[in-house]
N, C-alpha and C positions, 0 to 999 in steps of 0.2 A: 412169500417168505424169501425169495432169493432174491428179489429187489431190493426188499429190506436187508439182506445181507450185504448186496453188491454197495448198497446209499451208506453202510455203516463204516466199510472198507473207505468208500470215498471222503467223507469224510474226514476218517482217519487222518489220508493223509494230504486233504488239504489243509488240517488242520496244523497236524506237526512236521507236516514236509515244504510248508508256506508261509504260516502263518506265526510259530513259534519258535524262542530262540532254543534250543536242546545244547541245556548244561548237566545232563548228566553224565560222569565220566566213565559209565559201562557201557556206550551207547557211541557209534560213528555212523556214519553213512556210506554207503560204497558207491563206485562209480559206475554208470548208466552202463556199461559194457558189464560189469562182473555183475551187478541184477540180472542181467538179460541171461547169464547163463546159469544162472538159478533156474530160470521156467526154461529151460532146454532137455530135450528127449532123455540126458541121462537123468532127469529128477524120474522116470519109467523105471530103470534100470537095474539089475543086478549084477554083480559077480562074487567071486569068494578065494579063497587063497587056495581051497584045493582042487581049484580049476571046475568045481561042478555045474558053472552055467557059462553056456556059449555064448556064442555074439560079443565079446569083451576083450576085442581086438584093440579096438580106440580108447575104451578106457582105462585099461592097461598103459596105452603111453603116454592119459592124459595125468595118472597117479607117477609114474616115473618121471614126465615132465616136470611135475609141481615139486619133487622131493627134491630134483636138482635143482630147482630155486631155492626153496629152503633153502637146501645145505649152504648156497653162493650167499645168501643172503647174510645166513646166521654165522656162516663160516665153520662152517662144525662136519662130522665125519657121516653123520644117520639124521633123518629125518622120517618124520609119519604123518601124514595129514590124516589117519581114520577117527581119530577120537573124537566122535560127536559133539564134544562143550568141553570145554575147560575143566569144568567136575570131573566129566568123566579121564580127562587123562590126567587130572590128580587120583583119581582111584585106581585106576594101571599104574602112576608108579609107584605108591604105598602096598598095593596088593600083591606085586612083584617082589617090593623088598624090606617087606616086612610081613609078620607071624605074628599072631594073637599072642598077650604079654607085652612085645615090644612097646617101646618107646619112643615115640615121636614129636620133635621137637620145634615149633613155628613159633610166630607171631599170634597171641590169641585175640581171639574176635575185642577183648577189651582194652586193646591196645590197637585198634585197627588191623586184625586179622581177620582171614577168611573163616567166615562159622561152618562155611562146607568142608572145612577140613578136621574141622575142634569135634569135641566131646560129644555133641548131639547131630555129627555130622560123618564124614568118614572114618574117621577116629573109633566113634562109637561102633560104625558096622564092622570094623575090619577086630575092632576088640583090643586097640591100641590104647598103651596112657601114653598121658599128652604132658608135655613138659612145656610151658612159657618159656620163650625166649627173655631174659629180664628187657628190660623198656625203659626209656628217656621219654617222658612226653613232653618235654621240655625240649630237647634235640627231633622228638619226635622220629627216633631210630633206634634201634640193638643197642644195647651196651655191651661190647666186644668185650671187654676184659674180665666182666660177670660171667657171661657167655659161654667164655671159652672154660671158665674153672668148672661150669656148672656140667659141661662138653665130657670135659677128664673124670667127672665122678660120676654120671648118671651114666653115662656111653648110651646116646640113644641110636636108636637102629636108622633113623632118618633125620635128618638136618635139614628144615625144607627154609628156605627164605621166599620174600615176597610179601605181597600183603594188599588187602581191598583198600585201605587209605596207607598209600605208597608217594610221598613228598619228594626223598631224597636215598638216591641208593644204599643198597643195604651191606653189611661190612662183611663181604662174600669172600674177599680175598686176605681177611685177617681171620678167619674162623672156618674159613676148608681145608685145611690142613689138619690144623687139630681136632676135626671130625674123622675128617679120612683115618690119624691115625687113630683115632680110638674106634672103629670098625663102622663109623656110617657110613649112608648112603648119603650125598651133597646132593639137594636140586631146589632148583630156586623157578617159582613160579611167577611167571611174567605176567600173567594173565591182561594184568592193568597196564605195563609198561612195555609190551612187547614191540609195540609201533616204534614206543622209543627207543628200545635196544636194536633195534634191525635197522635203526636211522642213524645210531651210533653218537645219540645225546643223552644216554640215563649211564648204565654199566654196562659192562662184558660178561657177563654168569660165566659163562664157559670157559674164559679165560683166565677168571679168577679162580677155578678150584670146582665149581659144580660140574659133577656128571652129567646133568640134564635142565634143560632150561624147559620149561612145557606149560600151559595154558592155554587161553582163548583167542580169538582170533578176531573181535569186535570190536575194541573198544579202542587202546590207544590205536593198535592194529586195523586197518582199514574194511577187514575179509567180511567174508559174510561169517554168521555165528557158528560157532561149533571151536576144533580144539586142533593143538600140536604139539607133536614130540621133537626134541632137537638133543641130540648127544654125542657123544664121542663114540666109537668103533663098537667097543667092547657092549656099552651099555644099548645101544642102540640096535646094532643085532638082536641082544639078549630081551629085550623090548618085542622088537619085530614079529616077533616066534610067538609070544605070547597075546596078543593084541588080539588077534583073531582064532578060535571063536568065543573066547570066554566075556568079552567087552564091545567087541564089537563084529556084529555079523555083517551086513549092508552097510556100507557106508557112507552112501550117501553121493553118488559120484556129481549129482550139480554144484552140492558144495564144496567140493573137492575143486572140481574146475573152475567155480569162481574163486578159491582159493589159490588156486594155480595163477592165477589171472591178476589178482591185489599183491600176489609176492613179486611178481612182475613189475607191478607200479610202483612198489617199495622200494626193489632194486635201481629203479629208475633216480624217483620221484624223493625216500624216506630221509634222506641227509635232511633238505631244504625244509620237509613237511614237518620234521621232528624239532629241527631249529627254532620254527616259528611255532610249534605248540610251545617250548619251554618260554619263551619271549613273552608269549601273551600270558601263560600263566602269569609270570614274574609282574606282569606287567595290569594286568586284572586285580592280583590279590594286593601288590604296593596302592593302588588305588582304591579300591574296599580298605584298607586299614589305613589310610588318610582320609577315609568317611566314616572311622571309628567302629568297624564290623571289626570282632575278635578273632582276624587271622591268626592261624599260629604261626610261630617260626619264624618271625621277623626280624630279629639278628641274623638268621642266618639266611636272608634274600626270601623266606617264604614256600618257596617251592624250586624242585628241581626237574618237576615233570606233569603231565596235564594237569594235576589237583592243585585244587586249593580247599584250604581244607577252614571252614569258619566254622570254632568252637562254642558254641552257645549255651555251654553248659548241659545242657538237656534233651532229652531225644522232643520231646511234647515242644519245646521249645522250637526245635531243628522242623518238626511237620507243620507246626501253625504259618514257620516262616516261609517254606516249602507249598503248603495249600495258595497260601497267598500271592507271591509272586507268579503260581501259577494260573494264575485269576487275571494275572496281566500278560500270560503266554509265554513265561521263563518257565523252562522246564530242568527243574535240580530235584537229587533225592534228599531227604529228610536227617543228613548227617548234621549238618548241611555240606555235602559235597559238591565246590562246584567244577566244573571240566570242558575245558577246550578244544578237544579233540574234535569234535564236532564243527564249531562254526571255524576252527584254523581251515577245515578242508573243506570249508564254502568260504576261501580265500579272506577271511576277517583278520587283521592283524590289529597292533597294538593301538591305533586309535579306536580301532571299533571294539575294543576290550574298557576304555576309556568311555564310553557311550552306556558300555552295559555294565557296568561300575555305577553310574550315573542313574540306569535305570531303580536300579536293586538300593541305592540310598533315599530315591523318592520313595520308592514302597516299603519299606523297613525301617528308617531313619526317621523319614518326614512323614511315613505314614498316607501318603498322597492314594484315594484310592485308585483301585487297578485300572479301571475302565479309560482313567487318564492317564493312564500309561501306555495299555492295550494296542493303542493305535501308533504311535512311535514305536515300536519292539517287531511289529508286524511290517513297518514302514522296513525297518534295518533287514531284517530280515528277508521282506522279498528282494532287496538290495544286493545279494549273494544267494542264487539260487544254484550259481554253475559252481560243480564240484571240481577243485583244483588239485594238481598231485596226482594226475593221473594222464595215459594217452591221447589225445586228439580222436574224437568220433569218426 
């Protein structure tokens, strides 16, 4: 039984660590130093805020190390690396600043929002109604001036921006004002673009008006998975105090440290790495829509951050095409969303976006089957094994 486990592991990741290209945009890879401190003594370990377990001398300064990168990073007053996933510290800051009745107002799952925040998601636990931001899907963003009217007469208790299919920033600094004054909370969830806000190629949440910018840590973000808080003084404190023990007990100190570790390479590395994800997108989805795939947003360049985002009409539609490319070792989810973030940081740039444009037209276009693909995709691929954007081993 545990060879069969160890062979399954292997597998694994000879399979999608080698062998396939990974286009899904919730999905990075981290660099061989921040893995290595995943399997390190503090994945053992515990501490707590009210000092109850010993020994938690070192990682006490390895939690105050990493908040001070945050903070240089994101530029902001507070930071929290404890929130296990991204969910979770969307549910710390709904559960902080809102009360059952309240009204909470996002992007809904049918316009490209997060469902982990809608009506069958935190919404529903927390005993929140949920107000749709109104939608362009033709601009495929907020329409601010709907927005804002809709702002002045419901007054919802939270204003949260962000969104799982996220193209082009979201109009944070035209509609935080007139939340704040009508008594919300402002926070805009990064989840998907935080690689690119900390590289200072998507928006400034923070600048433009949100209290708190918070999310996950995996995807455009290079960390290992799990979540973070970033805010201004006041909220960020008020945050702090709360966080522990109601959300989060252990926290988990190896992913802390390799979090400590990726906001490091960010601060380094994230201008250049964030540049060349918006390039390749730009540069992937203009060539998938010169091969006639139903990119959206094509007046307006397509994308302005890892997604692309190809409209198929249909979800059954989006998983046939999705099964299938994956039969030739492109790995995308079933929107069809597809994402860069991955192969930018095993150094692929705009021509090798041009290749896998190429792939994705013989197998959907031309119908070519996979098997005559399989072996070119695997070819490109082992071609870019060393993860770039990060320190020298």
């Amino acid at each position: 039984m545990i060879n069969e486990l160890m062979a399954l592991v292997t597998k694994h990741e000879e399979w999608r660590g080698t062998e396939c290209l990974n286009l899904i945009p919730s999905e990075n890879i981290m660099s061989p130093a921040v893995r290595r401190l995943l399997s390190s003594d503090l994945a053992h370990r515990y501490t707590a805020r009210d000092r109850f377990y010993m020994g938690t001398r070192f990682t006490d300064e390895i939690e105050q190390y990493g908040e001070k990168l945050a903070r240089e990073v994101f530029k902001t007053e507070a930071a929290d690396l404890r929130p296990l996933s991204g969910h979770i510290a969307d549910l710390i800051i709904l559960a902080n600043y809102t009360k059952p009745g309240d009204t909470l107002m996002c992007v809904s799952p049918q316009d490209g929002g997060y469902p982990g925040m809608w009506n069958e998601g935190l919404a529903g636990l927390l005993k929140l109604k949920t107000n749709a931001f109104p939608f362009s899907k033709q601009n495929w963003n907020i329409k601010p001036e709907d927005a804002e009217e809709i702002i002045m007469n419901v007054k919802p208790k939270a204003v949260i921006f962000g969104a799982s299919l996220i193209v082009f920033p979201h109009p944070v600094k035209e509609l935080a004002k007139v939340a704040r004054e009508n008594g919300a909370f402002v926070g805009f969830d990064g989840s998907h673009v935080m690689g690119l806000i900390a590289g200072e190629q998507f928006q400034d949440p923070l600048r433009e008006g949100a209290h708190a910018l918070f999310g996950s840590t995996h995807k455009s973000f290079f960390g290992p998975q799990g979540g973070i808080i970033l805010a201004d003084k006041e909220h960020g404190e008020f945050l702090k105090e709360r966080i522990y023990p109601a959300f989060v007990d252990n926290a988990h100190w190896n992913r802390i440290a390799a979090l400590a570790l990726a906001l490091a390479e960010i601060k380094q590395f994230g201008k250049a790495y964030a540049t060349q994800i918006v390039r390749n997108s730009q540069a992937l989805a203009k060539a998938l829509s010169d091969y006639n795939f139903p990119v959206i947003c094509q007046p307006r360049g397509f994308t302005r951050s890892h997604q692309v985002i190809v409209d198929w009409g249909d979800y059954d539609r989006g998983r046939a095409i999705a099964e299938r490319v994956q039969r030739a070792n492109i790995i995308v989810d079933c929107v069809v969303r597809i994402g860069t973030c991955e192969v930018t940081r095993r150094g692929m740039k705009e021509n090798e976006m041009l290749r896998i444009a190429e792939f994705l037209k013989r197998l959907v276009v031309d119908e070519e089957q996979p098997n005559m693909v399989r072996k070119e995709v695997t070819r490109l691929g082992s071609e870019f094994q060393k993860i770039e954007y990060c320190f020298a081993e």
